[in-house]
C-alpha positions, 0 to 999 in steps of 0.5 A, a space after each residue: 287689600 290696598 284699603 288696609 294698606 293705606 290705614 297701615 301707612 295712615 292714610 284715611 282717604 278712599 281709594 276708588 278703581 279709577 284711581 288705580 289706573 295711571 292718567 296715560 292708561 286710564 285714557 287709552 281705556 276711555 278713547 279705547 271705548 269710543 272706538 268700539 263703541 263707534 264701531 257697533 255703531 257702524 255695525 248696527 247700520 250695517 245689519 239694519 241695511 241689510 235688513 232693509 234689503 232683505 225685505 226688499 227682496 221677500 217683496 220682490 219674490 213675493 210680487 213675482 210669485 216666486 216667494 213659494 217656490 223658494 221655500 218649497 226648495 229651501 224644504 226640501 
């Protein structure tokens, strides 16, 4: 639509998305980006510690033998 517009006041030039946005609201989007990408960041190192913990744990279970148990009663 804004294409037809801009030939009707005679304009030639493209209008792409980005130059819909206004410079202050174009960077509040960007610096809003870097800040949830920083946070699935964190987010990641979050899940991948606790994974870690996780298999820390099985192997404890496991060496006291108690890994069997567990899933008879996680079964039942």
């Amino acid at each position: 639509m804004y294409h037809y517009y801009t030939e009707l006041m005679g304009m030639r030039d493209t209008i792409g998305e980005e130059d819909l946005y206004v410079d202050v609201s174009k960077t509040k989007l960007e610096n809003e980006i870097k800040d949830k990408g920083r946070k699935i960041e964190v987010l990641q190192e979050r899940l991948h510690r606790q994974d870690k913990q996780m298999q820390e744990i099985m192997a404890t279970l496991k060496a006291l033998g108690l890994e069997k148990q567990l899933k008879a009663k996680s079964n039942a």
